[in-house]
Each structure stands twice: as C-alpha cells, then as structure tokens.
C-alpha positions as CSV (number, residue, x, y, z in Angstrom):
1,X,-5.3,26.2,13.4
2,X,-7.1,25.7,9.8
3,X,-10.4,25.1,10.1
4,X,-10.5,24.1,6.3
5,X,-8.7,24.9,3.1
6,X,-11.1,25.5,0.0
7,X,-9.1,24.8,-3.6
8,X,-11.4,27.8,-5.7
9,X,-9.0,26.8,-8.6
10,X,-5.9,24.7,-10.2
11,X,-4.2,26.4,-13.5
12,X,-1.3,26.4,-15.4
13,X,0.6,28.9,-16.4
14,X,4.2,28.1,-16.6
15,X,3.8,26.2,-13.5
16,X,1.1,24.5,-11.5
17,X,-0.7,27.5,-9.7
18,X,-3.3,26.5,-7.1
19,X,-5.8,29.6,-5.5
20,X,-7.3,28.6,-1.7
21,X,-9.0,30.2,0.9
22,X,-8.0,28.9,4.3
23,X,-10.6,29.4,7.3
24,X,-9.1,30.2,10.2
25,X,-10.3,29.2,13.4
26,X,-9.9,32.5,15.6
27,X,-7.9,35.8,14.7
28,X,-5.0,35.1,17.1
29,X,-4.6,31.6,14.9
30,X,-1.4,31.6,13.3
31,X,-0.7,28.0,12.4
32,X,-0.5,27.7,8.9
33,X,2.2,25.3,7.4
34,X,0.5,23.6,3.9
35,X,2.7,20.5,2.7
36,X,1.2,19.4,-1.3
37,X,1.3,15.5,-1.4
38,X,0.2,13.7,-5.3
39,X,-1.5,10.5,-5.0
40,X,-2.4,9.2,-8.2
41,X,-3.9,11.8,-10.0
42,X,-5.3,14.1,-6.7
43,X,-3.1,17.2,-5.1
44,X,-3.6,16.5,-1.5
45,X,-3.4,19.5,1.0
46,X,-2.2,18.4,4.5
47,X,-1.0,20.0,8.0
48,X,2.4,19.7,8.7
49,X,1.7,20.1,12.1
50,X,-0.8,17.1,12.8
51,X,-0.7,15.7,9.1
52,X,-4.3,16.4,9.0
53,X,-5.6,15.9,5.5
54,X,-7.0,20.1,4.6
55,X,-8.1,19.6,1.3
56,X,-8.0,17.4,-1.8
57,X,-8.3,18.2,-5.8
58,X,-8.0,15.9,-8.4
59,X,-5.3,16.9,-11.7
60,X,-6.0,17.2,-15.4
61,X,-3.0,14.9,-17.5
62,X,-1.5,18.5,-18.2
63,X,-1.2,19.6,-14.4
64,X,0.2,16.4,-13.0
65,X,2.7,16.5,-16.1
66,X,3.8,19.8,-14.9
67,X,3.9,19.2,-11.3
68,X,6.0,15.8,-12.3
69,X,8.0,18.2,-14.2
70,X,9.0,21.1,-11.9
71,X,8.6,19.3,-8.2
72,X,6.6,22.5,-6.9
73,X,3.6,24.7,-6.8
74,X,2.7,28.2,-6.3
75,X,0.0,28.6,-3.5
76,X,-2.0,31.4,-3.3
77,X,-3.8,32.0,0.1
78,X,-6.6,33.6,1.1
79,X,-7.3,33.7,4.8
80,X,-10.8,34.2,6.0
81,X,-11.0,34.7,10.2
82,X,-14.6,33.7,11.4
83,X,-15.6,37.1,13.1
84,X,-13.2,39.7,11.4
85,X,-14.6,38.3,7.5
86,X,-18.1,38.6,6.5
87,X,-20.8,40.7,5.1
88,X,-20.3,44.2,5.4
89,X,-24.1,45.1,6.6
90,X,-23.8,49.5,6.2
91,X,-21.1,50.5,3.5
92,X,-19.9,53.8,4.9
93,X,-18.7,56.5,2.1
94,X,-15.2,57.9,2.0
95,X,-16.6,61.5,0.9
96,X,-13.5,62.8,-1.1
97,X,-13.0,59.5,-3.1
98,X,-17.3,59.0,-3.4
99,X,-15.9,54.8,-2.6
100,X,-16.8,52.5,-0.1
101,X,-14.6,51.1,2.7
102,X,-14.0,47.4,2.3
103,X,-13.3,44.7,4.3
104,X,-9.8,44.0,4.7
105,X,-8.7,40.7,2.8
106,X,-5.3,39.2,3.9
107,X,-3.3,37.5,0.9
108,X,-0.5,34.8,0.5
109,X,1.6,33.3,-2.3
110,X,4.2,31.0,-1.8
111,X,6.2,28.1,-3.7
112,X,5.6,25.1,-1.8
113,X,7.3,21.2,-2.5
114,X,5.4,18.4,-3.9
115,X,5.8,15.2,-2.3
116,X,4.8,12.5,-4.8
117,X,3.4,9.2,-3.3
C-alpha cells in the first residue's frame, strides 16, 4: 500500500503532465492503482482500492483548461521503498568506467482518466 504520494510538479506540455514520488510501505507492496479526481480548481490523487485521498495540488487556469480539454493526464511515478531507497553511505567505484554505483530508482508513466466533480 501507498504510504503517500508527493506531487514534485504539474506542467504542460501538450497535455497535463504531473511528476510524483509514491512511498511505498514495504518492498513486497504492490498496490498501486492512482485514480485523478478535479474539484474546483485542485487535482486530487486517490486509492482506488480504499478511495483514500493520496495527495492533492491545486491547478493554474491553463492546467484545468487542458485537463477540461483532453479528459486525461500523464503520471509519472517515482516509487521510493522505505529500506531499499536512501542514502548511499560508501560510494563503491566501478574501476573500468572510474563511476559510482547508484541506487536503483524504479520509474512509471502512465495516462490516467480524470474524473471531474
């Protein structure tokens, strides 16, 4: 389950684009279903399993206009497992490359509905 979903940042670039990082409870956790819902002028984020509210941002004229417009959003996911994410304390050296290793991030982009309320 999502232990919360942070909205970094809402653009628009053709179409409403929203960038999140979702916290994950545990790294067997795969319950991740996102529904978009506008109320007035705020992009709510909510579980479709439990209709738990995740997040909430509020729109610019231009963004709502767009959303209005196309009836969708691309969501771009971050996912961030307490335990597996962090700070990487001793930054071991790939010797042929003379790089770091780094953490492994796992990514998401989907089109998702917009509800409008």
């Amino acid at each position: 389950m999502v232990e919360s979903l942070q909205i970094n940042k809402v653009q628009v670039k053709e179409k409403l684009i929203v960038d999140t990082v979702a916290k994950m409870m545990h790294t067997e956790d795969f319950d991740f279903s996102p529904r978009a819902t506008v109320n007035g002028n705020s992009l709510v984020f909510t579980s479709a399993t439990n209709g738990e509210e995740l997040g909430r941002i509020d729109l610019e004229d231009e963004m709502l206009e767009v959303a209005n417009r196309d009836g969708f959003l691309d969501l771009k996911v971050k996912f961030d497992v307490a335990g597996i994410h962090g700070n990487l304390n001793k930054i071991n050296p790939i010797i042929a490359l003379g790089k770091g290793k780094k953490l492994p991030m796992s990514s998401w982009k989907t089109t998702i509905p917009i509800k409008f309320n």
